[in-house]
C-alpha positions as CSV (number, residue, x, y, z in Angstrom):
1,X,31.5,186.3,241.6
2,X,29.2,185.8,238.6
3,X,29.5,188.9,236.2
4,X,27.2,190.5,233.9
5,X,27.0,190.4,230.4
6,X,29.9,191.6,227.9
7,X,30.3,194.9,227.8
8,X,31.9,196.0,224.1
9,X,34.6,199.0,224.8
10,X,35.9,200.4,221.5
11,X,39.1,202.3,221.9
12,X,41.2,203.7,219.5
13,X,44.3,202.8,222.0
14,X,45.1,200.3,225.0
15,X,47.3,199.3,226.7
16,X,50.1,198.2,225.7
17,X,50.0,201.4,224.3
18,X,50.4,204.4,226.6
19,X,51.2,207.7,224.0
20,X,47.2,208.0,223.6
21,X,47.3,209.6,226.5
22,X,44.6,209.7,229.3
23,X,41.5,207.4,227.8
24,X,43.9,204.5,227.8
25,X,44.4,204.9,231.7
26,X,40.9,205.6,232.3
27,X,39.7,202.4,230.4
28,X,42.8,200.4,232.1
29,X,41.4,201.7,235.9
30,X,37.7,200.7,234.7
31,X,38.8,197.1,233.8
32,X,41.2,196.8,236.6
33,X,38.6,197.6,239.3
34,X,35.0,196.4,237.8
35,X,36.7,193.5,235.7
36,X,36.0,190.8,238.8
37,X,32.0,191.4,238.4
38,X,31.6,193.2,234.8
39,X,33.4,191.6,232.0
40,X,34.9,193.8,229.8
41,X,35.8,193.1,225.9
42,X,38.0,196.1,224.8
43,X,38.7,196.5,220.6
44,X,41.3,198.6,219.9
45,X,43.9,199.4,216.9
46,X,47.2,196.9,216.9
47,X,49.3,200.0,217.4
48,X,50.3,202.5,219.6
49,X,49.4,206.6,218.3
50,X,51.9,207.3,215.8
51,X,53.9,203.9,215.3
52,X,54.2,202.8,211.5
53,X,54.2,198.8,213.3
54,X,51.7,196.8,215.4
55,X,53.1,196.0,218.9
56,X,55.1,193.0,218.3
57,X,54.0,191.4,221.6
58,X,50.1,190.6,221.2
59,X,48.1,188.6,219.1
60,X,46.7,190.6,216.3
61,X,42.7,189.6,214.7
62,X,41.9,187.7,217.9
63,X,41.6,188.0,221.6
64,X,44.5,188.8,224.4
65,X,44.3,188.2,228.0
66,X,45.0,192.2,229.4
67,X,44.8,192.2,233.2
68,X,40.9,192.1,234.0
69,X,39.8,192.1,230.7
70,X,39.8,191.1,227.0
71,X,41.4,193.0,224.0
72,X,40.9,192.3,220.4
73,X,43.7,194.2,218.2
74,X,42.3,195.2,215.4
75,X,44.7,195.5,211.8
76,X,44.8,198.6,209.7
77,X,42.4,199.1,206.5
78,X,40.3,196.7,204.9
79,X,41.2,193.7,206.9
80,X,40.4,195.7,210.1
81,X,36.9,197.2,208.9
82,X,35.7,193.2,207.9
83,X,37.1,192.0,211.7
84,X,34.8,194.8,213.5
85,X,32.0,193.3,211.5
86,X,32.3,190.2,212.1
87,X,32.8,191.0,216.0
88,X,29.7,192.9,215.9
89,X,27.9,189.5,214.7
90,X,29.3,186.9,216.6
91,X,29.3,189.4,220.1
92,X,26.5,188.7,222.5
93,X,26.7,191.1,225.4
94,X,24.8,193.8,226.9
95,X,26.1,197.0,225.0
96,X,28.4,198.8,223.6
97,X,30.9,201.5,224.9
98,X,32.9,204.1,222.5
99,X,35.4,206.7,223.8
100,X,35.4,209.1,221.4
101,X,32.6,211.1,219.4
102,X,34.6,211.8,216.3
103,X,36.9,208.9,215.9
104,X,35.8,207.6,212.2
105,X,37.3,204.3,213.1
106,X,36.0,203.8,216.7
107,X,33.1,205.6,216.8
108,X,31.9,206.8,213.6
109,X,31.7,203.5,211.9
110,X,31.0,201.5,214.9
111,X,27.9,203.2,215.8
112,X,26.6,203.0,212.7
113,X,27.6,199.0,212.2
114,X,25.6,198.3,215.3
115,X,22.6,200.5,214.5
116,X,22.8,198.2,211.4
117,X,23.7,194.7,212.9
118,X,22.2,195.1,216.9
119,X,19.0,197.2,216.2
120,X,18.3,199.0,219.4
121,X,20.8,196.8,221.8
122,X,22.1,200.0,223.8
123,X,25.0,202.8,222.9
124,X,27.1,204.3,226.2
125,X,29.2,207.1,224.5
126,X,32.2,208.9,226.6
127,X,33.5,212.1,224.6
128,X,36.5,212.5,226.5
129,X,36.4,216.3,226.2
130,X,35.5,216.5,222.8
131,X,33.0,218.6,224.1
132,X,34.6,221.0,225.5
133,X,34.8,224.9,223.9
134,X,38.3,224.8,223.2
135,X,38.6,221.4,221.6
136,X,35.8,221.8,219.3
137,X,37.2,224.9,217.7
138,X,39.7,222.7,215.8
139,X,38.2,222.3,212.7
140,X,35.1,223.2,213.7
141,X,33.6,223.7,210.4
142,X,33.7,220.1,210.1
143,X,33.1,218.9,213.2
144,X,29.3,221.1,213.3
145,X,28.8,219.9,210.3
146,X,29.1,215.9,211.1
147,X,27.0,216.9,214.5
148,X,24.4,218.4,212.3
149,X,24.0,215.5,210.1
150,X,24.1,212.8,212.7
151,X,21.6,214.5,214.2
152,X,19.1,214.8,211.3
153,X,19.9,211.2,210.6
154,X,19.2,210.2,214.6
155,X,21.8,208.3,214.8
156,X,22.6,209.2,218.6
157,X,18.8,208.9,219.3
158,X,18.7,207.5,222.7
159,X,22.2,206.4,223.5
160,X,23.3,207.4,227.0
161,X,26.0,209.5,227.4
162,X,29.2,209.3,229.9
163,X,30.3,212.3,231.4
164,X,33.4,212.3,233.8
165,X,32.5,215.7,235.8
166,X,29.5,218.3,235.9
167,X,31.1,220.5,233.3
168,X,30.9,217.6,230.8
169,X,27.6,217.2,231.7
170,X,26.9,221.0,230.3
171,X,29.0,220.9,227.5
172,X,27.3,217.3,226.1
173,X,23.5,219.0,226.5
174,X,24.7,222.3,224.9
175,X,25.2,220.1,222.0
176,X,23.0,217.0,222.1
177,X,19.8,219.1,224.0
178,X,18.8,219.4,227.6
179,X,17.2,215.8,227.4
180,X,19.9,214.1,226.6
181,X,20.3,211.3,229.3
182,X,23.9,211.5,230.9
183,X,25.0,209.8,233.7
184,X,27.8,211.2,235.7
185,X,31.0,208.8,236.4
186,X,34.1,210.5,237.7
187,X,37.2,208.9,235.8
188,X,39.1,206.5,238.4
189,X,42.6,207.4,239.3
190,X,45.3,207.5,242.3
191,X,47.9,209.1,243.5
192,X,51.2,206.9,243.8
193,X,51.1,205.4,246.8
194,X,55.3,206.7,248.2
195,X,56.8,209.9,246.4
196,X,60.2,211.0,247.3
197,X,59.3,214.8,246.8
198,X,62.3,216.5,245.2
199,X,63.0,220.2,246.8
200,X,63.4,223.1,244.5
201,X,67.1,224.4,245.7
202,X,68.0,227.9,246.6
203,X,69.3,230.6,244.0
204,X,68.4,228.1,241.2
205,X,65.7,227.7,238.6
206,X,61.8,227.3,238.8
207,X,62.0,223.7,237.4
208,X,58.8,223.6,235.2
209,X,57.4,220.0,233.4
210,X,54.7,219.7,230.2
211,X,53.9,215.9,230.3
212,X,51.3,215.5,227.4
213,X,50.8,214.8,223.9
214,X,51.8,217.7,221.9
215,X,48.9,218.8,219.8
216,X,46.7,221.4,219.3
217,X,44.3,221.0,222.0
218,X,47.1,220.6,224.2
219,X,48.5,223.8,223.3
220,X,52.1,223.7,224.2
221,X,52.2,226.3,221.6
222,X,50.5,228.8,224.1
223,X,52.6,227.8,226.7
224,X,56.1,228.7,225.4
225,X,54.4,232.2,224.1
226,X,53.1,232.7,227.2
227,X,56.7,232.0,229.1
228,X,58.4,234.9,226.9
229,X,57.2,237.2,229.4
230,X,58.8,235.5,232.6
231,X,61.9,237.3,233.9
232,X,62.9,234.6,236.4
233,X,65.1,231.4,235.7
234,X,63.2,229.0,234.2
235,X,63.9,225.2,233.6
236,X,61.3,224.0,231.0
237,X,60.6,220.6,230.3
238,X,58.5,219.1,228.1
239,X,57.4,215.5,228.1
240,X,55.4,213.6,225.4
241,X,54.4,212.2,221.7
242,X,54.5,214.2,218.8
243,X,51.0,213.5,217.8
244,X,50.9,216.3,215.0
245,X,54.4,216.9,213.5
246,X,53.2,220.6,211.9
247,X,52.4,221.4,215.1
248,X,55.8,220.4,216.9
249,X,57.3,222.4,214.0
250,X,55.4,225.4,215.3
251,X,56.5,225.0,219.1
252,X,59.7,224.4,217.6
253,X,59.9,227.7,216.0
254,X,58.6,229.5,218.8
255,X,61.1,228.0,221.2
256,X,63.4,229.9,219.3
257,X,62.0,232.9,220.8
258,X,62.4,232.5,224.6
259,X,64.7,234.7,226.5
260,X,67.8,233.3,227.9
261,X,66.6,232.9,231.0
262,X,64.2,229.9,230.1
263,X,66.1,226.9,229.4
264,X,63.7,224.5,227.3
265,X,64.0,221.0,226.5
266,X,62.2,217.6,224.7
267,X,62.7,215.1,226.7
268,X,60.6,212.7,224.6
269,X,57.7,210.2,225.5
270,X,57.0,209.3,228.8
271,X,56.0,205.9,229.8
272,X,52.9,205.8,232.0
273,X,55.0,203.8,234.9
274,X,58.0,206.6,234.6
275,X,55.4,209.7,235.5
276,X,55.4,209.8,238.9
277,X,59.2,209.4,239.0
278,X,59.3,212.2,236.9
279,X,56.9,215.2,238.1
280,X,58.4,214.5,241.8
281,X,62.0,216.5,239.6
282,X,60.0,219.5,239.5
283,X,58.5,222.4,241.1
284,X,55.2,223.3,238.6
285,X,53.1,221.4,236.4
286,X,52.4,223.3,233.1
287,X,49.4,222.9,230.7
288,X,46.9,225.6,229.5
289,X,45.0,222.7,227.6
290,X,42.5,223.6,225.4
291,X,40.2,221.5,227.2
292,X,39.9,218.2,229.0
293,X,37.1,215.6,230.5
294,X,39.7,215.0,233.5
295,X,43.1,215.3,233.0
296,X,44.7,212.4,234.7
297,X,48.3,213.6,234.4
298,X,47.1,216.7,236.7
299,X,45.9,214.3,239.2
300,X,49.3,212.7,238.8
301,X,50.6,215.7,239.4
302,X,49.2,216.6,242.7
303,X,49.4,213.2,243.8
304,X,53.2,214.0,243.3
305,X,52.9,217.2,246.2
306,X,53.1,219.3,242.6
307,X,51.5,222.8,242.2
308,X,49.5,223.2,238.8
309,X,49.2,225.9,236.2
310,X,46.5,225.2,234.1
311,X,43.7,226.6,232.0
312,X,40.2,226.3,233.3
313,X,39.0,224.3,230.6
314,X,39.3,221.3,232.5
315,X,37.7,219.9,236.1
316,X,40.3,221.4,238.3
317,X,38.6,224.3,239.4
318,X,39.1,226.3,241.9
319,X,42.9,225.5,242.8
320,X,43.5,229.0,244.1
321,X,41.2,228.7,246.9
322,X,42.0,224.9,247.8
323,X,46.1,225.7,247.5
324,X,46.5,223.7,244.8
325,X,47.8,226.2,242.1
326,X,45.9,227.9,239.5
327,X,43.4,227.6,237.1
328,X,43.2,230.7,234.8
329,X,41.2,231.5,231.7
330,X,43.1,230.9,228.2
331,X,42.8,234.7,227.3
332,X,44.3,236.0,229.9
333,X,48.1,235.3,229.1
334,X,49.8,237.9,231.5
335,X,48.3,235.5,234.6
336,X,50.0,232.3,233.5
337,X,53.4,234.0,233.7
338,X,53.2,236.3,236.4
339,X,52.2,233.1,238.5
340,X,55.4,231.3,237.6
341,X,57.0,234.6,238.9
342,X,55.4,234.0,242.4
343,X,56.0,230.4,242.1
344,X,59.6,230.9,241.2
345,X,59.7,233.5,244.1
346,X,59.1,230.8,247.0
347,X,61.6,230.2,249.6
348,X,62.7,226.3,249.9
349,X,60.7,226.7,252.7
350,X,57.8,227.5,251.6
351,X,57.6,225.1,248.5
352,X,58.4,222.4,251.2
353,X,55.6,222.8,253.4
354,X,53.7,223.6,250.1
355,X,54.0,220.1,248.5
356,X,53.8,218.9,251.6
357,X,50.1,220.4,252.2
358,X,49.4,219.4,248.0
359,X,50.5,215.9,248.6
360,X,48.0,215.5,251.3
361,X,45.1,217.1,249.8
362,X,46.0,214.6,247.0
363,X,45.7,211.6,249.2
364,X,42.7,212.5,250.8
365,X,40.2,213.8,247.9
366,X,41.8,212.1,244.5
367,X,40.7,208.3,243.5
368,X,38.4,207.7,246.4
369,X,36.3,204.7,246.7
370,X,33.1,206.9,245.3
371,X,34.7,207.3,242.0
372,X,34.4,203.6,241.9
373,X,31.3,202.9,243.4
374,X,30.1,205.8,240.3
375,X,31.2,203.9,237.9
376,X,29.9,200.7,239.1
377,X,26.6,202.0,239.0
378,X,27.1,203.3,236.0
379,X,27.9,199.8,234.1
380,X,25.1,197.8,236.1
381,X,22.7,200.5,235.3
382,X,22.7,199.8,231.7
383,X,22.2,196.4,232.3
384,X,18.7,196.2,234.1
């Protein structure tokens, strides 16, 4: 199959990397299934999020064969800024691709440097929940003041935005106007395909698992406030890279305040081939994000038959009615734990036939062939 022209993705992580989090799987599934017919050239940093030391098994400055695609690993500084240049010159494809709205190094500057070097040649910006309410409240000051400015300047004057679900549609024309142009793409995922679910046990505790990064947005803080409340055994486990060490400090502090019947622990980073294995050793996902574009670690969750607590400042909507869990509003704490209460109230029974019922819903309604086919059309769009 002949493909189309380049596409340029900028990325502030890739794969090998996996402690970015959820854009490096959602680039990763766009290359693995559209790589045969688009080809993708992916630029992203020579390390993974908060590693002093490029990954010692790629080629740094020039380009790597990753699955479908290419990756150029850009170095740190000076050296890095002049590469991205001279990429930008020498690259002859279609358009380019950022995933991220306030990444300085990926996003910022990049847009800007093709303005300067490509003229009009076309801009496809994802904001991967940058969006969103919650996350925008962290530093907001100075994140409406760059939005202001860039917008007196023009400098997103007739890109085309990328938005993963119909809420991302609303929150990218509250800030960029109703005419923005956004095309609609649900991020590609799947459930693992076998899943050895692991039974909660009678007369012992709710096991509960936090697989994220732990930062603000993500607001593990929140959750462990919100757990002092619960009167039921508890097992909580959190999973992930700490992406802001003042933050951890915080949680850290706080965990210090939990009754002694919730038993937390850190169990570290979580590589993205050791999640599925994991959730199936518990009985309730846990994150009352701030605000995501998707959330593919609650898709991983379902896919593992696993009930989710989660804010509703992400796509999961609606989970009461469809079985699935809950998704409840960030100010209204006292839901969040009376919910484990009922969770943690369930007979073996019960949460048997209810994974059971979650692991199917999962394998009939999450990564279906239409969220491929969406984001076909929206590569080969931009191209006519």
């Amino acid at each position: 199959m002949k493909k189309i022209e380049r596409v340029l993705v900028m990325s502030g992580f890739y794969l090998p990397g996996f402690k970015g989090g959820g854009p490096i799987r959602t680039i990763a599934n766009i290359v693995d299934h559209l790589g045969n017919e688009i080809s993708f050239s992916v630029v992203t940093g020579d390390r993974d999020l908060g590693d002093l030391t490029p990954y010692s098994d790629v080629r740094v400055n020039e380009w790597n064969k990753v699955g479908n695609g290419q990756v150029f690993y850009l170095p740190s500084g000076f050296a890095g800024a002049w590469s991205l240049i001279r990429l930008f010159l020498r690259f002859e494809g279609g358009y380019i691709y950022l995933n991220s709205f306030f990444s300085f190094r990926f996003s910022i500057l990049p847009i800007l440097l093709w303005r300067l070097l490509k003229g009009r040649r076309r801009v496809l910006i994802a904001p991967r929940g940058e969006f969103s309410e919650g996350a925008l409240a962290i530093r907001q000051v100075k994140k409406s003041v760059f939005i202001a400015l860039a917008k007196i300047l023009g400098v997103y004057k007739n890109v085309v935005w990328h938005a993963s679900t119909v809420h991302e549609v609303d929150d990218i024309c509250r800030l960029m106007g109703s005419d923005a142009n956004v095309q609609t793409a649900i991020n590609i995922s799947r459930p693992p395909f076998e899943v050895n679910l692991s039974l909660v046990k009678k007369n012992s505790p709710l096991r509960v698992v936090f697989v994220s990064r732990i930062s603000q947005k993500k607001n593990l803080l929140g959750a462990i406030e919100m757990l002092k409340a619960v009167k039921s055994p508890v097992v909580f486990d959190v999973y992930g890279p700490a992406e802001d060490l003042s933050y951890w400090a915080a949680c850290e502090s706080a965990v210090k305040g939990l009754p002694e019947n919730v038993r937390f622990s850190y169990r570290g980073a979580l590589h993205p081939a050791q999640i599925a294995g994991t959730l199936v050793n518990y009985d309730l996902f846990y994150l009352p994000t701030l605000g995501e574009n998707f959330g593919h670690v609650i898709a991983e969750a379902l896919g593992c038959g696993l009930p989710v607590l989660i804010s509703d400042a992400t796509p999961w909507r609606d989970l009461a009615m469809k079985g699935l869990g809950r998704d409840v509003p960030l100010n209204q704490p006292t839901v969040f734990s009376e919910y484990i209460e009922i969770c943690s109230a369930k007979t073996t029974e019960e949460y048997c036939a209810w994974r059971g019922e979650i692991r199917a819903w999962a394998l009939e309604n999450i990564g279906n062939i239409e969220s491929i086919e969406q984001n076909r059309r929206l590569f080969l769009k931009l191209n006519v």
